[in-house]
N, C-alpha and C positions, 0 to 999 in steps of 0.2 A: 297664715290662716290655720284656725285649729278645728279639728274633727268635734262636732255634739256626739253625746253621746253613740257608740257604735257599738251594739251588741256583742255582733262579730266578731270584732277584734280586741276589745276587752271588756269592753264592751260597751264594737263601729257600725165760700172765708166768711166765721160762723155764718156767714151767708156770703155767697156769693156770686156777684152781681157781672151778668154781659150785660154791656151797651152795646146795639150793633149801630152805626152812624150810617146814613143812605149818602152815597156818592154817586155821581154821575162822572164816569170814565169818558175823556174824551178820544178821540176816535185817534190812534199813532200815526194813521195815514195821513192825519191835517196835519200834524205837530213834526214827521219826518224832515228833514233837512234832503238838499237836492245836492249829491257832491256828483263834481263833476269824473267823468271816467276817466280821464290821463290823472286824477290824485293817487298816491301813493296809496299800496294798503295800509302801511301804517296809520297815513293821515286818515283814510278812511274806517280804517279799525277806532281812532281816535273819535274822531267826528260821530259814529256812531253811538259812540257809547257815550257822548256828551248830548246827544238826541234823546238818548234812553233816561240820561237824569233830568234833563228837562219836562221831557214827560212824568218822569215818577214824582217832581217836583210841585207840576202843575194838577196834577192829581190828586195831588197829597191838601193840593191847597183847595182843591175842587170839595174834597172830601168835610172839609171844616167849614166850609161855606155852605157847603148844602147838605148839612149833618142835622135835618130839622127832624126824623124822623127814628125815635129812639126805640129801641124794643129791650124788656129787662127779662132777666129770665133768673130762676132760684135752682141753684144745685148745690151739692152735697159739701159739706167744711171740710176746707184743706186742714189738718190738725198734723202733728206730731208729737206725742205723748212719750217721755221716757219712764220706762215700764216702772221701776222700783220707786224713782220720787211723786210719779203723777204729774211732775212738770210738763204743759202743754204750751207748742206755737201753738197761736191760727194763721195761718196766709190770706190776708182781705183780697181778692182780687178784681181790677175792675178793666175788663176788656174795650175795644172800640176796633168797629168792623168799617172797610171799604165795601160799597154797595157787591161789589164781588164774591163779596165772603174773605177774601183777605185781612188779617189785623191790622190796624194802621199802630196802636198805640195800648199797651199794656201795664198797670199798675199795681204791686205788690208791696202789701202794708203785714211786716211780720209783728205780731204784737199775742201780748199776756191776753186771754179773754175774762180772766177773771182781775184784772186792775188796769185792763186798757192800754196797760204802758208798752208805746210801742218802741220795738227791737230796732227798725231798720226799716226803710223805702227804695224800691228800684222802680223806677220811670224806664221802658223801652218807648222806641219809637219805629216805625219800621216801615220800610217803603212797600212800593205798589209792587214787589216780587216777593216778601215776605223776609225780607233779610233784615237785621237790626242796623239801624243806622245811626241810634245814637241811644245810648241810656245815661241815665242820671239817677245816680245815691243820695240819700239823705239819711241823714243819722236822726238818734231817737227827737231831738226837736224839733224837726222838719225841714235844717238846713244844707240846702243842697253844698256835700261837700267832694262831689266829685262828677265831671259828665265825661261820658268819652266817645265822639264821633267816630264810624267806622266808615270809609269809602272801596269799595268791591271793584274788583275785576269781569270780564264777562263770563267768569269760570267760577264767580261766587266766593273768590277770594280773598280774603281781606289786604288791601294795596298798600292802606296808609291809613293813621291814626290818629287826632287830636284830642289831647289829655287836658284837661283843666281841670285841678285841684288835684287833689289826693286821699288816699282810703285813713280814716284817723284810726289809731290803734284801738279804740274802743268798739269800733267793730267788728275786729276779727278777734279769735281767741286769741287766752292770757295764757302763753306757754308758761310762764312764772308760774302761772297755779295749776299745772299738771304735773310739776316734779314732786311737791310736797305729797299727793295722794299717792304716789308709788311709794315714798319715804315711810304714809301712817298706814300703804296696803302692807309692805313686807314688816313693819315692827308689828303687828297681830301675831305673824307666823312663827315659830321657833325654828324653821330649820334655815329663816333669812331667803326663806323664797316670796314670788308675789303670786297672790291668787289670780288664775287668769279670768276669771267669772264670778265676783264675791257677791254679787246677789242671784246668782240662780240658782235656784234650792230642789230643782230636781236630780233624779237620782235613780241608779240604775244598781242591781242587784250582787254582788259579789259570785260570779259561777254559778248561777240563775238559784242561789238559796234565797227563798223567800222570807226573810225573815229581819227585824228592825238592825238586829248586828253586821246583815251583811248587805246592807245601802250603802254606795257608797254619792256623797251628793258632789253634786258639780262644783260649788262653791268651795271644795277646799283640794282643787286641783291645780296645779301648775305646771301647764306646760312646758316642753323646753324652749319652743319657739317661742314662745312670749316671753321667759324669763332674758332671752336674749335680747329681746327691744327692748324690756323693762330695764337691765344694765348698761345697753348703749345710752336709752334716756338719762339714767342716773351719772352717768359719766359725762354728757355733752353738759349737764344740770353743775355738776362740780358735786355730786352726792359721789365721791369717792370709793368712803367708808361703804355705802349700801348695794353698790356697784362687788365688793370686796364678797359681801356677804352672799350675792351671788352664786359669783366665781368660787369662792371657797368649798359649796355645798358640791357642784360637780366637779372641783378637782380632787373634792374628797371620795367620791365614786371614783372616779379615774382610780387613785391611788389604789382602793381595794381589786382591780384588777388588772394593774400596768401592766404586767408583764403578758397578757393577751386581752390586748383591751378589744371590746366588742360593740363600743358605741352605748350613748345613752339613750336611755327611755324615753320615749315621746311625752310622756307625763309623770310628773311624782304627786305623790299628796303631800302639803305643806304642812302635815304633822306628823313628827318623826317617828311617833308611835304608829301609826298606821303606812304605813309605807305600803303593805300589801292591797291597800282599796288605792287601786286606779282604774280610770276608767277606760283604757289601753296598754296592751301589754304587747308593744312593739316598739322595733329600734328604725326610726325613719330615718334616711340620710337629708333630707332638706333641714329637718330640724338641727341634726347631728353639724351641719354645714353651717348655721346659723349661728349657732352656740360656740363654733369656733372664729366668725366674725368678731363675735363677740369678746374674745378671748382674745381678738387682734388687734380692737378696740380699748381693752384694758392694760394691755401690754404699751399701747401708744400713751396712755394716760399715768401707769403706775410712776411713782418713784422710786421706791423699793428694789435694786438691780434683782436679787431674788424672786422676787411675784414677777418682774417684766421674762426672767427665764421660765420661769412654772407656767404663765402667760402664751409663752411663746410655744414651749413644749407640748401643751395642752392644744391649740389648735394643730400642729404640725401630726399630731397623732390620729389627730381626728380626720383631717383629709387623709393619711393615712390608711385608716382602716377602711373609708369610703372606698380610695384607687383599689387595696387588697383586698378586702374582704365581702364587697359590695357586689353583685352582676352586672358586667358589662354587655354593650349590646350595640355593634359599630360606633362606638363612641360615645354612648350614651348609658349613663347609672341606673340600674334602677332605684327605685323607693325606696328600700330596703333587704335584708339577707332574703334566700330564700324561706320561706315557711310553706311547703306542702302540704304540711299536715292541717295546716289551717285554711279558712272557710274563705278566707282572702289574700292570696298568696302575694303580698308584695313584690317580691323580689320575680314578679314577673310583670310590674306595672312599672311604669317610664313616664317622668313627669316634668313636662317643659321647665314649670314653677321649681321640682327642684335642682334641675338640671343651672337655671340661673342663678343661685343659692351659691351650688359648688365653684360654679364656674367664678365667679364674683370673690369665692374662701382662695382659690389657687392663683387668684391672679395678684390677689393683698398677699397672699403670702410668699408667692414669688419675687416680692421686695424686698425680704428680706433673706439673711445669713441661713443658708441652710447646708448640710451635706449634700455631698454631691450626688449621693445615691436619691435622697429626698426630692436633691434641686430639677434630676432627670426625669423621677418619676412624675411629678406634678407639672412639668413642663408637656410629658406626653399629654396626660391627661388635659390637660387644660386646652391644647391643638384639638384632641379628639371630643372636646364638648362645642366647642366656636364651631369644628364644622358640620357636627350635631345640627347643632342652633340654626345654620347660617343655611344648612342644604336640606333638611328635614325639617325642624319644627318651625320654620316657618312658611307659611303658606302663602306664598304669593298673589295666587289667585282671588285670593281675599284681601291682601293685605296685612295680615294677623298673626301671629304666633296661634299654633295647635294646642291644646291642653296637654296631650300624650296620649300613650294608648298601651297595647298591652301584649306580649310575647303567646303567641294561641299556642297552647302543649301541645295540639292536637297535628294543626299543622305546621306548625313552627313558624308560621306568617305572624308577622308583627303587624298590627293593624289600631289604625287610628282613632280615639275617642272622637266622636260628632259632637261633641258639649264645646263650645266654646267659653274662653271665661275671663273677665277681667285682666286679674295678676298679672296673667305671663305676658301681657300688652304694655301695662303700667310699670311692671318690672323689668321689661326685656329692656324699657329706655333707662332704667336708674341701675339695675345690673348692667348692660352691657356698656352703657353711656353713649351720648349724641353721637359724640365724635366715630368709635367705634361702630356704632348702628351705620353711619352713612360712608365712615372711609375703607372699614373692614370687612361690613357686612354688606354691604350694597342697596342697604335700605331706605326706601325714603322714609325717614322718622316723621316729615311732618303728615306725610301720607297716612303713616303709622297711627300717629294722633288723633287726625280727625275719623280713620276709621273704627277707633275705640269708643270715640264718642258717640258717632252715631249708632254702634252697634249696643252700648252699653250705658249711654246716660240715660237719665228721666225727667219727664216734667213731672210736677208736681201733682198731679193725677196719675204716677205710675206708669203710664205711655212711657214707651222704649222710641228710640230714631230721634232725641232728642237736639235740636241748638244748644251746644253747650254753655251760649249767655242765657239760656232761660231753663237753663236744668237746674235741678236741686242736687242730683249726687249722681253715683253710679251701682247698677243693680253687679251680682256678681258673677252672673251668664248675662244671657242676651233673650228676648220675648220670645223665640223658638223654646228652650228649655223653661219659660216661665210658664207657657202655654202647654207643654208637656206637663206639668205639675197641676195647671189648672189655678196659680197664682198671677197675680198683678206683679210692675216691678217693686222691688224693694230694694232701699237705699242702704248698700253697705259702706259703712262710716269707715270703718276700715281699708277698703277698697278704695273710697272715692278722695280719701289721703295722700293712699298711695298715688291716684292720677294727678293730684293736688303738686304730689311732689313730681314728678313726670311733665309737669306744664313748668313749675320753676326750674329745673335742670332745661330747659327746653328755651326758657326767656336767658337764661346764663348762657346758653350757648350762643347767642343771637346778639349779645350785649354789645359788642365790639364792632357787628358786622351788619346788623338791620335794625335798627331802629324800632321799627316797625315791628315786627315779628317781636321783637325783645318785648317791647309793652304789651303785643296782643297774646302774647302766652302767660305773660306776668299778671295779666287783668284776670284771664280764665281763672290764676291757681286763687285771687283772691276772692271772684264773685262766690266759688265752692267753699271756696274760707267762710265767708260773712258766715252760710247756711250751718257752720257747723254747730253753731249756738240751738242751732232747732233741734239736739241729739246731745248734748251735755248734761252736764250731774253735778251741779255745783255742794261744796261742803266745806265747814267753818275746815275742814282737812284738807281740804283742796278741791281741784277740777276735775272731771273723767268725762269720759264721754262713751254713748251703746255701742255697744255691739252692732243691731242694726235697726232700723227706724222702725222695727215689726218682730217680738221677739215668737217664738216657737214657731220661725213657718220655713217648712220645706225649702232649701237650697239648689239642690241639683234634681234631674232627672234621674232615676235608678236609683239613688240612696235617698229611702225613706227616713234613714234615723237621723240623718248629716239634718240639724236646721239650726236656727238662728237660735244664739245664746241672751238670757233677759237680764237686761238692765249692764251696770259699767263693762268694762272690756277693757285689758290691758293693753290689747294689739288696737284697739281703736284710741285707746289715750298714746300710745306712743307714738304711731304715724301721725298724730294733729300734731303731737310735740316735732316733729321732724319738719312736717310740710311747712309748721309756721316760722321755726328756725332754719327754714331753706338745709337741713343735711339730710347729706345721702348715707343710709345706715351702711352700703355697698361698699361704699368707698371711706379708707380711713384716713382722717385728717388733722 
């Protein structure tokens, strides 16, 4: 994720319709079953909960029979508009209520409003405790090509699943046409980088001179952290060559300072005449960490035995200067070097997200052939970040990974950020991976999951605490930090990718061993899949996809400048390309 503009630091359904139906609920006392007391708990554990579907069964039938009593109501269109084409969903939706107030059954037509052609249909259906019991897809002609029953535990968990049909590829996005737009984003550039934001044309002032020379605008920045997805993409793509073009631009930085290298820029400008308009003038280690994945990812690909050494040299340096020249802090990195002098001193801020980053560069890198002096050092390091992770940034209490927080000058207490956030939930499962989260770390990952979702998914009205069968995406805090801002949620495309990918490493892990679990997490990454069409940018160049489904609005609490970037997004077109090719950018393959 990349910083909006930051002063600081360089400067850091067209209508839509409820039906409520009237039911009449029959009374559990009549419909209770009589078990006798010498049965086992189990069998009465059982017996009960087959009372319980009886009744939701009988109710549900009650409900449809004496559903003479309709009420419609008019509220506001679900839309999602991407900023630069003007392409809009609308979401038609058409509710039905139990005399209760419960939903029995919910309808979502995503469709063009100005040619009617509709996108996509999901059919839920939901018993008399509000839990989904069954939904059904249908593609744009109306043919149902997918239903899938869910049956629950008495702890609301899903037990067992029955699949009939399957999701056809024309509903979920065409990773084939998201390599070509990284391919026609970097041939624009001369220095062979990609633009991380090519339609946002705002613009921030070069060392506050007011003047048209020293604008420098968003659109012709590129970060490091996105040039590195943009190359893993173009390397999983077989775009080699433009993968190359990359790599080349920062090992030709490296070059001019190997002999004391310092780490690279959080941002360059993708024209080489300008190099001095960025709109950050800091050396971040998450980035720095990422960009040597990246490096570890090209060295698995090159052919060339000389580029797979420059390759290999090039990340080896990079965790390098991270373990040396970085601040440590019981095991944990900061941000970045010290800067004092400046208005936001990294190098005393500690960040879970990039704490996963390194950890994730030293453990690929410990795969390979290194010195022995190399092999020790990144061995300590890599100890001192897991137990980082495993005894600090996770919080139990919650369930959750901590955001980070920040080393106080004053009184040398290190003290934790209250912003909770996405990432380091979505990333701690594809960083650390299943396995390690549950055998190493002691975590329940699927505990982990569902309490991501419900702290950070949305419905379609922006509500947070969402069902993640009837969420649209993921916001990139939680409704405590949205409500500090005084915004609704907002759907970051990027983020909700990333969880995208975090459910399919989640069904891969399951594959072998449940059934069940395999298709219930494999169904999640795809109902977030379908939606990502409501956030794309299609072009005779290719596919991309926003930033976020809302562009210029406030992100965090306390960083006013930090908001949402308008229109394509490099980090939002690479994680669709990831999530839909099932790869983990973490791990090299």
């Amino acid at each position: 994720m990349t910083l909006r503009a930051l002063p600081a630091v360089a400067v850091l359904l067209s209508f839509q319709t409820v039906t409520c139906f009237a039911a009449q609920n029959l009374s559990s006392s009549v419909l209770q079953t009589r078990i006798p007391s010498a049965q086992s708990a189990d069998h009465l554990k059982d017996s009960e909960e087959a009372s319980k579907e009886r009744i939701d069964s009988q109710n549900e039938v009650l409900g449809l029979v004496l559903s003479q009593v309709e009420t419609r109501a008019s509220v506001p269109t679900i839309s999602y508009t991407s900023d630069a084409s003007g392409q809009t969903r609308v979401v038609h939706r058409t509710q039905q209520f139990f005399v209760r107030g419960r939903i029995s059954r919910q309808i979502d037509i995503s469709l063009d409003p100005s040619s009617g052609a509709v996108y996509a249909k999901v059919e839920s259906l939901f018993d008399t405790r509000g839990r989904v019991k069954t939904q059904k897809v249908y593609d744009a002609s109306g043919r149902r090509v997918l239903q899938m029953n869910f049956k629950y535990d008495t702890s609301g968990r899903v037990v067992s699943i029955q699949k009939k049909g399957s999701l056809p590829p024309a509903l979920l996005p065409n990773a084939g046409s998201i390599a070509p737009w990284f391919s026609q984003n970097q041939a624009a550039t001369a220095t062979g980088l990609v633009v991380s934001h090519p339609d946002d044309t705002d613009f921030i002032y070069h060392e506050g001179h007011v003047a048209d020379w020293a604008k420098i605008y968003a659109n012709t920045q590129g970060y490091t952290y996105n040039e590195a997805l943009a190359g893993i993409t173009m390397l999983n793509a077989g775009n080699l060559a433009g993968a190359k073009s990359v790599f080349d631009f920062y090992y030709s930085e490296f070059q001019k300072e190997k002999d004391n290298f310092s780490g690279f820029w959080t941002v360059y400008n993708v024209d080489p005449n300008f190099q001095w308009k960025r709109y950050e003038w800091r050396k971040g280690m998450g980035e720095n960490a990422w960009f040597g994945l990246f490096c570890l990812w090209y060295e698995s690909r090159a052919t060339d035995p000389a580029e797979k050494q420059k390759a290999l040299e090039l990340s080896t340096a990079l965790a390098r200067w991270i373990a040396t020249k970085v601040p440590h802090l019981e095991g944990a990195v900061a941000m970045g070097p010290l800067q004092p002098e400046a208005q936001v001193n990294f190098g005393t801020l500690y960040s879970t997200e990039n704490m996963l980053d390194y950890g994730a560069l030293l453990r690929e890198l410990l795969k390979k052939s290194l010195s022995a002096s190399d092999a020790a050092l990144f061995s300590a390091e890599s100890t001192g970040i897991k137990d980082w992770l495993r005894t600090k940034a996770y919080d139990s209490s919650q369930g959750l990974f901590r955001r980070g927080g920040k080393l106080n000058a004053t009184s040398g207490l290190f003290e934790w950020d209250s912003i909770m956030s996405l990432d380091v939930d979505s990333w701690g499962i594809a960083a650390i991976g299943v396995s390690a989260l549950k055998n190493d770390f002691g975590i329940d990952v699927e505990a982990l999951a569902r309490n991501t979702a419900s702290r950070f998914a949305l419905l379609d009205d922006n509500r947070f605490g969402a069902n993640p069968l009837l969420s649209k995406g993921f916001d990139f805090a939680d409704a405590t930090n949205a409500a500090a801002i005084g915004r609704s949620g907002l759907k970051w495309v990027e983020g909700t990718n990333q969880m995208i990918l975090a459910y399919r490493l989640l069904s891969n892990f399951y594959a072998s061993s449940n059934r069940t679990k395999s298709q219930y997490y494999a169904y999640l990454a795809d109902t977030f899949s379908i939606r990502n069409t409501e956030n794309q940018m299609t072009s005779p160049q290719g596919t991309s996809y926003v930033y976020a489904d809302r562009a210029d609005t406030q992100i965090y609490d306390r960083t006013g400048n930090w908001k949402t970037f308008v229109g394509r997004s490099a980090a939002s077109s690479a994680w669709v390309y990831f999530s839909i090719r099932n790869i983990n950018p973490f791990e090299i393959r």
